[in-house]
BAFI-3210 file (N, C-alpha, C; in Angstrom, 3 decimals, decimal comma, padded with zeros to 6 digits):
// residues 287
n [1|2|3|4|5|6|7|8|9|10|11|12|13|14|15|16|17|18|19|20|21|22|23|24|25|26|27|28|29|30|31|32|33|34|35|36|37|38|39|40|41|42|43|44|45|46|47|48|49|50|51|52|53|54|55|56|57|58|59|60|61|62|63|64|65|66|67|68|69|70|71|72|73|74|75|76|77|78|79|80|81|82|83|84|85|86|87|88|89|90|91|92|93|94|95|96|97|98|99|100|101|102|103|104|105|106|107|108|109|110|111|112|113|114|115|116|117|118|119|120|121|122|123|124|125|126|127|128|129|130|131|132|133|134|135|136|137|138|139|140|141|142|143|144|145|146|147|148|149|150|151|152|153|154|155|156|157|158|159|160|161|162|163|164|165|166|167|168|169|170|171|172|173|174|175|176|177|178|179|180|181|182|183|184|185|186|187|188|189|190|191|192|193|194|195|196|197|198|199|200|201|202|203|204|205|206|207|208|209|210|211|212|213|214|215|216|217|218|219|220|221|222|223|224|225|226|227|228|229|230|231|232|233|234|235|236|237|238|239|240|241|242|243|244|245|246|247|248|249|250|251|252|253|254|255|256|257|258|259|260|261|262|263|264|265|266|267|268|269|270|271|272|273|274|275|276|277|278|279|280|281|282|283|284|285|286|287]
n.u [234,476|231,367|228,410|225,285|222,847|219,501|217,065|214,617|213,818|213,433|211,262|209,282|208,486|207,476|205,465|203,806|203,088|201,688|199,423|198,396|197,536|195,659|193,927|192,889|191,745|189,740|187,575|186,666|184,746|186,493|188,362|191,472|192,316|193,735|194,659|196,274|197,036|198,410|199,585|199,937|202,074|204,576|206,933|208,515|207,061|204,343|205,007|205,503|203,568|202,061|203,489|202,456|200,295|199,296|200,538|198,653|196,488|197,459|197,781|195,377|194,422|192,457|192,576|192,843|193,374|194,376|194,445|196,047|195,301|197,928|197,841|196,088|195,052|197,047|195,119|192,604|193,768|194,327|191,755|190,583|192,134|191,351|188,722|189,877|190,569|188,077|186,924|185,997|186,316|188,889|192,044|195,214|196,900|198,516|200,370|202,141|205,389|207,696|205,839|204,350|206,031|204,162|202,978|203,650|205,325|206,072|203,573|201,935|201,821|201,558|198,964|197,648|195,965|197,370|196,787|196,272|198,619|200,268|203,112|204,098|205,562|204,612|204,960|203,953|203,994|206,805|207,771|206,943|208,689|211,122|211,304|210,926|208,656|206,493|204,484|202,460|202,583|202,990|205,656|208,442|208,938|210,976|213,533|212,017|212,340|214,966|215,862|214,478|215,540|218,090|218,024|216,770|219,500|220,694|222,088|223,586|222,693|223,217|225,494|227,042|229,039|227,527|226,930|225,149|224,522|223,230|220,224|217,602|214,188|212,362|214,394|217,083|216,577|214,468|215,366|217,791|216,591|215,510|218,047|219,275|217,108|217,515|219,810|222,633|225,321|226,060|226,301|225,778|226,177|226,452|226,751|228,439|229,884|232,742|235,762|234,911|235,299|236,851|234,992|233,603|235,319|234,895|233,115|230,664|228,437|227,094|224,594|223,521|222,052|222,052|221,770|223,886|225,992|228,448|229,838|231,119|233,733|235,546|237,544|236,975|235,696|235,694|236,563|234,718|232,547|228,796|226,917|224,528|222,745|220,652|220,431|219,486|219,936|220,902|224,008|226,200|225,802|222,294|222,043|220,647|221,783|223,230|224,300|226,455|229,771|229,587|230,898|233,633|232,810|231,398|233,769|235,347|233,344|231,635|228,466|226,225|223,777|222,381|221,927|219,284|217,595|218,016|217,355|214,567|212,341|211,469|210,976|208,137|207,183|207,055|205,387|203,001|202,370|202,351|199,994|198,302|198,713|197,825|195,263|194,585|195,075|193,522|190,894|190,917|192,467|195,021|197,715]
n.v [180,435|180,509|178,469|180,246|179,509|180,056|181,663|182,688|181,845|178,777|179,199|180,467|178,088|176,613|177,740|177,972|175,186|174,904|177,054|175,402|173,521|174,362|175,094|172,830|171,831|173,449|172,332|170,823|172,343|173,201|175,319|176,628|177,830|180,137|181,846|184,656|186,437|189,184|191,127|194,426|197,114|196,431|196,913|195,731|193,231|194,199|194,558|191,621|190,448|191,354|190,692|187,676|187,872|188,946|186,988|184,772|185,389|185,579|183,355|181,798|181,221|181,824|184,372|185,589|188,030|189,435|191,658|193,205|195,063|196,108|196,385|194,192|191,432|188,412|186,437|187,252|187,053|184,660|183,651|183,999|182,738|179,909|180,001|180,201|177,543|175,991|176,449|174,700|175,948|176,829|176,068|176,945|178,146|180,709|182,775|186,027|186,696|188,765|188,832|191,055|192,261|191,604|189,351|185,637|183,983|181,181|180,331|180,826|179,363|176,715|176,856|177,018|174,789|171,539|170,198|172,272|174,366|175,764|177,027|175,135|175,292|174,197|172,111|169,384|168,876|169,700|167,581|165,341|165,608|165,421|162,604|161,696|160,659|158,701|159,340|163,107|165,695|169,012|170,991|173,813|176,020|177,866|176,057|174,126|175,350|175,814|172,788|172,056|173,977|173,032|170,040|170,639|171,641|169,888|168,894|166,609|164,947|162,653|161,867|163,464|166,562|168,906|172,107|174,037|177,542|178,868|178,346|179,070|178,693|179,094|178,540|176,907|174,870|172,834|172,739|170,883|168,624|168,169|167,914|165,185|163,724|163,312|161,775|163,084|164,677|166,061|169,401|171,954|175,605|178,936|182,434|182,495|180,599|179,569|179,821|179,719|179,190|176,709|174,747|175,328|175,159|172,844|171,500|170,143|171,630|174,491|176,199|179,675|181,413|183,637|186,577|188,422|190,792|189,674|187,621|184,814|184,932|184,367|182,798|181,457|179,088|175,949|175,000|174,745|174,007|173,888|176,750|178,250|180,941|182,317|184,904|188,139|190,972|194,393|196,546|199,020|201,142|200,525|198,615|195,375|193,054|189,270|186,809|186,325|187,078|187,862|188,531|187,792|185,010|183,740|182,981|180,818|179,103|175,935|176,377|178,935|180,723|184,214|186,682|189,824|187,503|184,366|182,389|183,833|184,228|181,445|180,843|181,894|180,425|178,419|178,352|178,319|176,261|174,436|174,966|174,416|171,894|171,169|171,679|169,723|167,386|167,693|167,187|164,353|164,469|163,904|162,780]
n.w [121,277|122,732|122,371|122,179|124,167|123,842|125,275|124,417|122,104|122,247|124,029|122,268|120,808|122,756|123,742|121,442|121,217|123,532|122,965|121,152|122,919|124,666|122,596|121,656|123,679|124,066|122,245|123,872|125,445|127,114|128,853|130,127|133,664|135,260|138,271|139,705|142,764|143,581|146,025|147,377|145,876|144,564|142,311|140,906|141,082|139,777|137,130|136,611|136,852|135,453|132,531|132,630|132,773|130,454|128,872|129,413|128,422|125,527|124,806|125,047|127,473|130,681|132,531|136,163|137,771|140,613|142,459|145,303|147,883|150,500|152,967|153,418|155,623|156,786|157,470|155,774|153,156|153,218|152,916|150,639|148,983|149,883|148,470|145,995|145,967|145,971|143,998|140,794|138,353|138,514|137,485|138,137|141,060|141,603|143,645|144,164|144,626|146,208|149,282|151,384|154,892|156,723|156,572|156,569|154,665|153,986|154,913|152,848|150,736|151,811|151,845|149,555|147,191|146,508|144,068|142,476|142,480|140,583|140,600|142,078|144,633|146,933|150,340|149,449|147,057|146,332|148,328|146,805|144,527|145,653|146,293|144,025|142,452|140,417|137,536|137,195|138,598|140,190|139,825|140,550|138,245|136,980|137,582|136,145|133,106|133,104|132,511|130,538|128,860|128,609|127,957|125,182|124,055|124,048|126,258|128,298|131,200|132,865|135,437|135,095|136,521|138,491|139,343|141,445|142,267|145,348|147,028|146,903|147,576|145,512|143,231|143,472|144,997|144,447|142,111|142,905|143,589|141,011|139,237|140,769|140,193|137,632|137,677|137,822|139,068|142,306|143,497|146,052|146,770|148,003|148,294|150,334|150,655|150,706|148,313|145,947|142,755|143,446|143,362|140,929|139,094|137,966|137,600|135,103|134,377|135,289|137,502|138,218|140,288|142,229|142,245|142,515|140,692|138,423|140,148|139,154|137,310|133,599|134,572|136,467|135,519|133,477|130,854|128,218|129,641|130,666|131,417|133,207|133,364|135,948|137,263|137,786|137,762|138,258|136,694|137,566|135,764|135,211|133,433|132,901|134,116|134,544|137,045|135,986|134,772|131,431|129,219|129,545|130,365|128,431|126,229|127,195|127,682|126,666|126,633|126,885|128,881|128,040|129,835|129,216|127,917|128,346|130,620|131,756|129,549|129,479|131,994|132,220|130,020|130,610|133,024|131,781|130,378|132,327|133,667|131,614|131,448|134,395|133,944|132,132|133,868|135,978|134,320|133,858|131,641|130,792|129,253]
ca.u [233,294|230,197|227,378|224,058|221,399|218,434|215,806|213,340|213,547|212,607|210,187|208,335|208,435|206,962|204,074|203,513|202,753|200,920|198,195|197,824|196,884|194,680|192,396|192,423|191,037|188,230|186,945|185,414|184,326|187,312|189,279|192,062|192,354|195,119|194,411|197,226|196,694|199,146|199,535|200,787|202,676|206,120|207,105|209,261|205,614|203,464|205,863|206,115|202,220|201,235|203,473|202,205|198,820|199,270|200,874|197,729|195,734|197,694|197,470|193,895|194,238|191,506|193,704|191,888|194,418|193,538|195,331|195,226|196,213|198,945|197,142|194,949|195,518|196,923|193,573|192,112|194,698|193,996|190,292|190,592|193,370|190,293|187,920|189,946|191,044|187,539|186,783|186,451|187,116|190,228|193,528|196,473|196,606|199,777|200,585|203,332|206,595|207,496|204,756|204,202|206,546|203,420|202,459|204,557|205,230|205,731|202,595|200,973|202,571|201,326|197,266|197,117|195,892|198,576|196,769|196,178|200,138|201,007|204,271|205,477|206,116|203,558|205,585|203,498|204,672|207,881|208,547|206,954|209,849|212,414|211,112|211,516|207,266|206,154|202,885|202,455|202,758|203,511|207,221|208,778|209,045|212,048|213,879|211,046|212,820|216,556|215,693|213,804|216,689|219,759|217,219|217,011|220,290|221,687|223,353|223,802|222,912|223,242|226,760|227,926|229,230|226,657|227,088|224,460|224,791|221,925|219,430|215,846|212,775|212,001|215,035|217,832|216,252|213,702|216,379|218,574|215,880|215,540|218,812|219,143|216,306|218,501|220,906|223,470|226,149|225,022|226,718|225,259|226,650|225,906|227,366|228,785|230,712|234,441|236,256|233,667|236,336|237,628|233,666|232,917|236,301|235,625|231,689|230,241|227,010|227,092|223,395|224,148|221,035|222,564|221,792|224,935|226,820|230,375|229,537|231,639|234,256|235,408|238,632|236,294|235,091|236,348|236,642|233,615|231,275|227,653|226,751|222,947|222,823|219,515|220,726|218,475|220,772|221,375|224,836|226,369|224,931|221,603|222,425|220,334|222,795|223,428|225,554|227,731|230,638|229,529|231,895|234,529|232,885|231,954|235,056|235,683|232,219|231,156|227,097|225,806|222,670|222,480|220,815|218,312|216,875|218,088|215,954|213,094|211,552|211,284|210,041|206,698|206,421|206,746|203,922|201,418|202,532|201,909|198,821|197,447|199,063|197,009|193,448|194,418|195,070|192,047|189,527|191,625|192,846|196,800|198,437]
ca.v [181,191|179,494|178,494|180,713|178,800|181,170|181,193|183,592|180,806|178,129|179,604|180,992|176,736|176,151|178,059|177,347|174,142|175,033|177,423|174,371|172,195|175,120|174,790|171,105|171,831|174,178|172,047|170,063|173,223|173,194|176,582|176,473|178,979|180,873|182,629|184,896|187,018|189,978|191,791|196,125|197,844|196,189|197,818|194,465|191,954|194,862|193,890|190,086|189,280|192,208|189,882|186,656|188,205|188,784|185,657|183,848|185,756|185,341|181,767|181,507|180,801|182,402|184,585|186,364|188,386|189,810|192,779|193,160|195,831|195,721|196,246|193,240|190,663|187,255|185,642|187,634|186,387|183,022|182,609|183,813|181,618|178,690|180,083|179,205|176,027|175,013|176,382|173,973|176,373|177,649|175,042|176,898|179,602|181,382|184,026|186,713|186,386|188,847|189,484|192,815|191,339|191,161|187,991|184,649|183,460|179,882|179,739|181,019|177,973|175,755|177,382|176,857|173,050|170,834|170,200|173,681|174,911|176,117|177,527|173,683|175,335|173,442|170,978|168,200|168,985|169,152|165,841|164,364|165,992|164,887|161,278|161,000|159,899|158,956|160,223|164,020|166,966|170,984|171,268|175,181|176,588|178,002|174,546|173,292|175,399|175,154|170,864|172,203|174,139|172,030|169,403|171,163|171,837|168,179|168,258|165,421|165,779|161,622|161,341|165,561|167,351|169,859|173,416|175,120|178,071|179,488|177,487|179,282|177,425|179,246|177,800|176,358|173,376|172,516|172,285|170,338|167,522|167,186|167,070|164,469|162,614|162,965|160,736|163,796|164,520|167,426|170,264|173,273|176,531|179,796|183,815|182,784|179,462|179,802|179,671|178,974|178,550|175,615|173,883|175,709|174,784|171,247|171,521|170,321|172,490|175,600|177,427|180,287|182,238|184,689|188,044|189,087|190,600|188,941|186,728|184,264|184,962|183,175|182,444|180,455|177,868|175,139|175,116|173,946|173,762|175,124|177,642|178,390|182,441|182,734|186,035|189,651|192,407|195,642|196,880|200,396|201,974|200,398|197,441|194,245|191,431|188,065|186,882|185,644|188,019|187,259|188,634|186,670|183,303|183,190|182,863|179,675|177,985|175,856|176,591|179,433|181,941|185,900|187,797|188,706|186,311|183,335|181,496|184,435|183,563|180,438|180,532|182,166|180,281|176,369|178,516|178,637|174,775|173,924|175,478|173,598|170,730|170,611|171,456|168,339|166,870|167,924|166,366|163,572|164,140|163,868|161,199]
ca.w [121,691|123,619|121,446|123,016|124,536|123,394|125,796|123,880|120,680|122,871|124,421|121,783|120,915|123,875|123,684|120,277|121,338|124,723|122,332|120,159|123,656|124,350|121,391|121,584|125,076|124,035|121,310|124,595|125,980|128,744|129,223|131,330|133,672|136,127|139,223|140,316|143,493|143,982|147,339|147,163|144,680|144,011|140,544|140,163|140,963|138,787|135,953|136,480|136,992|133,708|131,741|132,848|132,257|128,910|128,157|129,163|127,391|124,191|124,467|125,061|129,130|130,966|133,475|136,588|138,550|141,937|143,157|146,635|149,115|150,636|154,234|153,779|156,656|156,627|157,599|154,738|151,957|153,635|152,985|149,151|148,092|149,986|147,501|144,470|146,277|145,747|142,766|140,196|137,398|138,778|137,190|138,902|141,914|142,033|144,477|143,686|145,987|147,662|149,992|152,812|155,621|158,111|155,783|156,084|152,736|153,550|155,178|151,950|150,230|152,366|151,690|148,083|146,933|145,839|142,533|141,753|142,980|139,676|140,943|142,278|146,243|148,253|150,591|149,056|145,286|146,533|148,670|145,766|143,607|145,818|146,657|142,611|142,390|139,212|137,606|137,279|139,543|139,734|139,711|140,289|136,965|136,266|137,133|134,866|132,211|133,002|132,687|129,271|127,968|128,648|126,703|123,721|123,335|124,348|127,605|129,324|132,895|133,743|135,714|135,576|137,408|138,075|140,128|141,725|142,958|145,128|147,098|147,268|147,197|143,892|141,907|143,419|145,589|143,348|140,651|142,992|143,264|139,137|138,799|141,081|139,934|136,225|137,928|137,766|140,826|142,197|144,724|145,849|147,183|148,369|148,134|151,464|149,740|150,281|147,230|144,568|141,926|143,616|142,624|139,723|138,082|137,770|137,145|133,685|134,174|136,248|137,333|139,180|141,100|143,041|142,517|143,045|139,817|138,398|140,938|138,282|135,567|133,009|135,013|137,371|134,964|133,003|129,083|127,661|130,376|130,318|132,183|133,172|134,546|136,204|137,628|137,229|138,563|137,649|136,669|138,041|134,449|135,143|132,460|132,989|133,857|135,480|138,085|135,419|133,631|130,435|128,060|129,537|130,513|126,994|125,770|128,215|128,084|125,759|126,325|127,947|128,353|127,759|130,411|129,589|126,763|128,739|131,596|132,111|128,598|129,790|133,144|131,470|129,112|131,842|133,952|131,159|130,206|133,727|133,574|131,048|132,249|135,524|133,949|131,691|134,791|136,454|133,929|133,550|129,987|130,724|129,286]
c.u [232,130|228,881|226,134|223,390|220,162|217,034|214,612|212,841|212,707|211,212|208,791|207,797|207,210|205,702|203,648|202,326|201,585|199,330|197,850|196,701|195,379|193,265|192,160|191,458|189,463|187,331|185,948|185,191|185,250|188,450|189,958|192,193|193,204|194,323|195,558|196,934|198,701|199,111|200,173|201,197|203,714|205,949|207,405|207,797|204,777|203,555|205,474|204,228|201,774|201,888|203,118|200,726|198,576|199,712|199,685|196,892|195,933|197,484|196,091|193,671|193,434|192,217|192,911|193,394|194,077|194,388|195,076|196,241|197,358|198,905|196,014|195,657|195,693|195,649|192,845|192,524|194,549|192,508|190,216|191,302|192,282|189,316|188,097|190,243|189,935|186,229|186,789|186,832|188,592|191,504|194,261|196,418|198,284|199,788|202,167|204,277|207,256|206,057|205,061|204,916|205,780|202,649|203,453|204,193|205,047|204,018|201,518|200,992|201,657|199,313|196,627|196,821|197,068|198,523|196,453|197,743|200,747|202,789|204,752|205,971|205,104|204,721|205,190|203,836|206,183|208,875|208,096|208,194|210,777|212,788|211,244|209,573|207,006|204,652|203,428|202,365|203,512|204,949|207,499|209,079|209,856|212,792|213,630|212,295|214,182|216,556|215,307|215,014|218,090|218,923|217,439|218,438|221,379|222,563|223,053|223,546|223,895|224,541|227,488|228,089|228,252|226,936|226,147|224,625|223,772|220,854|217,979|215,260|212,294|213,118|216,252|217,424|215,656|214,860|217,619|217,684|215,659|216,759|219,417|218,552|217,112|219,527|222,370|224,355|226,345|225,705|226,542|225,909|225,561|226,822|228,479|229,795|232,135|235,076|235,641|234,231|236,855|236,266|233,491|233,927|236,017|234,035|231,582|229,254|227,312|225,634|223,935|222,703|221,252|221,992|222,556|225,602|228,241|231,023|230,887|232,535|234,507|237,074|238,029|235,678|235,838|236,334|235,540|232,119|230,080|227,368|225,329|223,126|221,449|219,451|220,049|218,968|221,484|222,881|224,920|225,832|223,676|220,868|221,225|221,092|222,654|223,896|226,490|229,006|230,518|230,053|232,912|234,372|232,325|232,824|235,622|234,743|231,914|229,362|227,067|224,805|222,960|221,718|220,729|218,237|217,317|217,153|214,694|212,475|210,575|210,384|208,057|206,125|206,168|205,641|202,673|201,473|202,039|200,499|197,553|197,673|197,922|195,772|193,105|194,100|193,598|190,672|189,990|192,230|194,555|197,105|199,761]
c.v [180,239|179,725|179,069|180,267|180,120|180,632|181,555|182,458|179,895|177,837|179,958|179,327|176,143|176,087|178,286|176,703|173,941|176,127|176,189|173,982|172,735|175,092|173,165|171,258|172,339|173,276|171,125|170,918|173,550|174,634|176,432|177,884|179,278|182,009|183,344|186,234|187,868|191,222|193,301|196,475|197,660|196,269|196,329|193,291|192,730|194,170|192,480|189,770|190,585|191,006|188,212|187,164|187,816|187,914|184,325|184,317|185,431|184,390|181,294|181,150|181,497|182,953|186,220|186,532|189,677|190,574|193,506|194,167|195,794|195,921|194,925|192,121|188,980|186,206|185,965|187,157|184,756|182,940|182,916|183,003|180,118|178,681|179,861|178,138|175,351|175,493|175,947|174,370|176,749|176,297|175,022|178,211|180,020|182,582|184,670|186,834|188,191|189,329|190,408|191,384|191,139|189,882|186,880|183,365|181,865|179,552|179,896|180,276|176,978|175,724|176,781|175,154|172,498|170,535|171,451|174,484|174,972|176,252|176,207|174,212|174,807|172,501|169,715|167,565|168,876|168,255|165,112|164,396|165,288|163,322|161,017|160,195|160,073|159,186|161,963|164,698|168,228|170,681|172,718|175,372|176,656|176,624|173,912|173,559|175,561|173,655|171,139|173,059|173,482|170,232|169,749|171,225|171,062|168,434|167,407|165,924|164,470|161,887|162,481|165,860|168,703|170,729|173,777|176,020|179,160|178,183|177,897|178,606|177,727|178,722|176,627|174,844|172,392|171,962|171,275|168,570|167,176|167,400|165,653|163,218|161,990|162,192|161,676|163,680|166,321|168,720|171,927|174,195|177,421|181,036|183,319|181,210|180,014|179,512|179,045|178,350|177,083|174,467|174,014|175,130|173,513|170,611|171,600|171,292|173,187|176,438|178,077|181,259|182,378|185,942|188,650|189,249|190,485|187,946|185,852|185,066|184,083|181,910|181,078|178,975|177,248|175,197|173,972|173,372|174,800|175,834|178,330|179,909|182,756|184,263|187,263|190,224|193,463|196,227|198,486|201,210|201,198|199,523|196,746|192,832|190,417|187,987|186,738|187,099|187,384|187,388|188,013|185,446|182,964|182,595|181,343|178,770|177,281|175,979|177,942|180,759|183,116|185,961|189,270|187,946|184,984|182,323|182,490|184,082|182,184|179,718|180,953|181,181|178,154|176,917|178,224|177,200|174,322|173,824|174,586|172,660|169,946|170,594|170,385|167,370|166,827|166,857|165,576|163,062|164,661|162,667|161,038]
c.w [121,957|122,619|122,968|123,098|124,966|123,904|125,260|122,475|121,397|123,114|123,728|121,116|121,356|124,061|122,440|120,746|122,599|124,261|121,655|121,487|123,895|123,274|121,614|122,947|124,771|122,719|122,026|125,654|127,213|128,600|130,582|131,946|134,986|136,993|139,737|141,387|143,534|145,035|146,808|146,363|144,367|142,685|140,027|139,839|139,636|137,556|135,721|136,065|135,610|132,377|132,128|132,656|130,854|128,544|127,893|128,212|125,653|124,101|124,631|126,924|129,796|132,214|134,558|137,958|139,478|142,334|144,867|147,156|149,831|152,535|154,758|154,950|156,192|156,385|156,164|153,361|151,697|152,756|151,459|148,555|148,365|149,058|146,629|144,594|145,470|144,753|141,585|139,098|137,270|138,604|138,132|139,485|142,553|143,181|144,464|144,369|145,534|148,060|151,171|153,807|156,824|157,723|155,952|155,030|152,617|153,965|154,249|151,187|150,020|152,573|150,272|147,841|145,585|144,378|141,959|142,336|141,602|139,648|140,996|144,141|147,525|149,029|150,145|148,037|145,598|147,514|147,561|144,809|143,996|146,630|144,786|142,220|141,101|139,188|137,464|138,581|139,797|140,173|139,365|138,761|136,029|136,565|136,086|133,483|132,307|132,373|130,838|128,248|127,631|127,889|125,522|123,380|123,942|125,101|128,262|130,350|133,568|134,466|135,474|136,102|137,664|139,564|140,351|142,780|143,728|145,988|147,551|147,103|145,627|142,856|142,825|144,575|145,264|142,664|141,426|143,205|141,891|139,276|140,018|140,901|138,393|136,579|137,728|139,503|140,996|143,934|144,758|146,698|147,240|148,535|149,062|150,961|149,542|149,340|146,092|143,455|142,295|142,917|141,193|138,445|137,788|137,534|135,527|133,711|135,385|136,397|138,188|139,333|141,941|143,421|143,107|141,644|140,193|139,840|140,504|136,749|135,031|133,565|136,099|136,671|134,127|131,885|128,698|128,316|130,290|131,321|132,112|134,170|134,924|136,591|137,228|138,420|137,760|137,613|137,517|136,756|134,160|134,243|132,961|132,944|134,336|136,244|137,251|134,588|132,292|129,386|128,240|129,589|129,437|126,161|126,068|127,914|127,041|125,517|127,212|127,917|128,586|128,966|129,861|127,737|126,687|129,022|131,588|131,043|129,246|131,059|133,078|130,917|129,833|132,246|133,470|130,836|131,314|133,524|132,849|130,953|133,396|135,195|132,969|132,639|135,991|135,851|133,473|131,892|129,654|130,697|129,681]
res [x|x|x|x|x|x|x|x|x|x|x|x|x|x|x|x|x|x|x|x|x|x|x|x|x|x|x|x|x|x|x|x|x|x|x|x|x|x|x|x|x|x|x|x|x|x|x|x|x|x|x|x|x|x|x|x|x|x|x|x|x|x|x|x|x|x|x|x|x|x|x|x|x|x|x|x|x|x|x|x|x|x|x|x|x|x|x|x|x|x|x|x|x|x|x|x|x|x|x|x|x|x|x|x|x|x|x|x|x|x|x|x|x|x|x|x|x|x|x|x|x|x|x|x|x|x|x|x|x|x|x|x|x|x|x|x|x|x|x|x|x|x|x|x|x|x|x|x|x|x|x|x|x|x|x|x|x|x|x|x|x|x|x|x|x|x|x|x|x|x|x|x|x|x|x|x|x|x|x|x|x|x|x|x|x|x|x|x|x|x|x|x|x|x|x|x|x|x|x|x|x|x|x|x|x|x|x|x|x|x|x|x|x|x|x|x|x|x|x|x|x|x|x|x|x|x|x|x|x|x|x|x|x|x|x|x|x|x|x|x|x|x|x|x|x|x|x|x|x|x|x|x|x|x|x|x|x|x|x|x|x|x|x|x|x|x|x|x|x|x|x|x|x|x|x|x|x|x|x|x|x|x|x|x|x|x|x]
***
């Protein structure tokens, strides 16, 4: 049986340690603070940016979240995201994916300033990622915390075989530049990937961000390999699962996360790290 890599433990770790930085911050009057702009009424964004609200808040992050119409115009979305550009209170300016499809998303990306890109999707943050540049800079999130959980619970990346399956800009390209930079060996797929088994069988580390359930059983993987399920998809009884079959690739794996109380913990709890990452970074008090 596969020892559980427990993203909610972690996490709560994480930001432990990210309220501590917090107070250390305010003791020289500096509050970090999070801008997140959300476009219309997606139930799924409502959700995502209420708990990322409250997360700053619990930690002391000063968190000003902009709810916007879902009629407002590109141009219009444009010139507020310039206002927290050059805002010097404002750390990190997220904007909620998806956006109304009369908006294009990369070009909202490509608006936000590279040192305030909380998220890590500017093209600037990520050629730096995948030129390997040392020094700091925003890196996507959840990657952040895949890289942060397979840490904790000692996997090797150097010289692995590593699976990804999945290549959005929000996880799986990102995550194929750190592990790359980890000196790992690194092959990525997609739904549309003829015989996945023939990769996955022979992969030490498997992420799989799909959104496709049983995507993977445990017939598909190798004995003892870890297995990272970024996956949030609903079963036919309205379950909460992964891509992964997880009662069987248990059985097979030797690491591997629950959906949920895997990676989503986690990706919260890198944003608010970030966060106070960059307004270290800002008044130059990142070592």
């Amino acid at each position: 049986m596969a020892t559980l890599i427990d993203g909610r433990k972690l996490a709560r770790k994480v930001n432990q340690n990210t309220r501590k930085q917090v107070n250390l911050l305010k003791q020289h009057d500096i509050i970090p603070e999070l801008a997140v702009i959300m476009v219309g009424e997606n139930p799924a964004n409502l959700l995502y940016v209420h708990m990322k609200d409250r997360m700053a808040k619990r930690l002391g992050i000063k968190s000003i979240v902009n709810h916007l119409s879902d009629s407002i115009t590109q141009v219009q979305l444009i010139q507020i995201i310039h206002k927290y550009n050059r805002d010097p209170k404002i750390n990190g300016i997220l904007v909620q994916s998806p956006l109304p499809k009369h908006i294009n998303e990369q070009l909202i990306d490509y608006q936000i300033d590279p040192k305030k890109d909380v998220d890590g999707f500017n093209p600037v943050n990520m050629g730096r990622l995948f030129l390997n540049e040392p020094g700091f800079y925003p890196v996507a999130c959840t990657p952040l915390g895949i890289i942060r959980l397979l840490k904790e619970y000692r996997v090797r990346l150097k010289g692995q075989n590593v699976v990804i399956i999945g290549a959005s800009q929000i996880v799986g390209r990102p995550l194929l530049g750190l592990m790359i930079n980890a000196n790992a060996s690194v092959t990525v797929l997609n739904v549309f990937t003829k015989n996945l088994a023939r990769y996955t069988k022979s992969a030490d580390i498997i992420i799989s961000a799909t959104g496709q359930v049983n995507l993977l059983n445990g017939s598909d993987v190798k004995p003892g390999c870890t297995i990272i399920d970024v996956g949030e998809n609903h079963d036919a009884n309205g379950k909460l699962v992964g891509d992964v079959n997880f009662a069987n690739a248990e059985k097979v794996a030797g690491k591997i996360t629950p959906v949920p109380g895997g990676v989503g913990p986690m990706t919260i709890a890198m944003l608010m790290q970030q966060t106070v990452k960059l307004c270290k970074w800002h008044h130059n008090l990142l070592k």
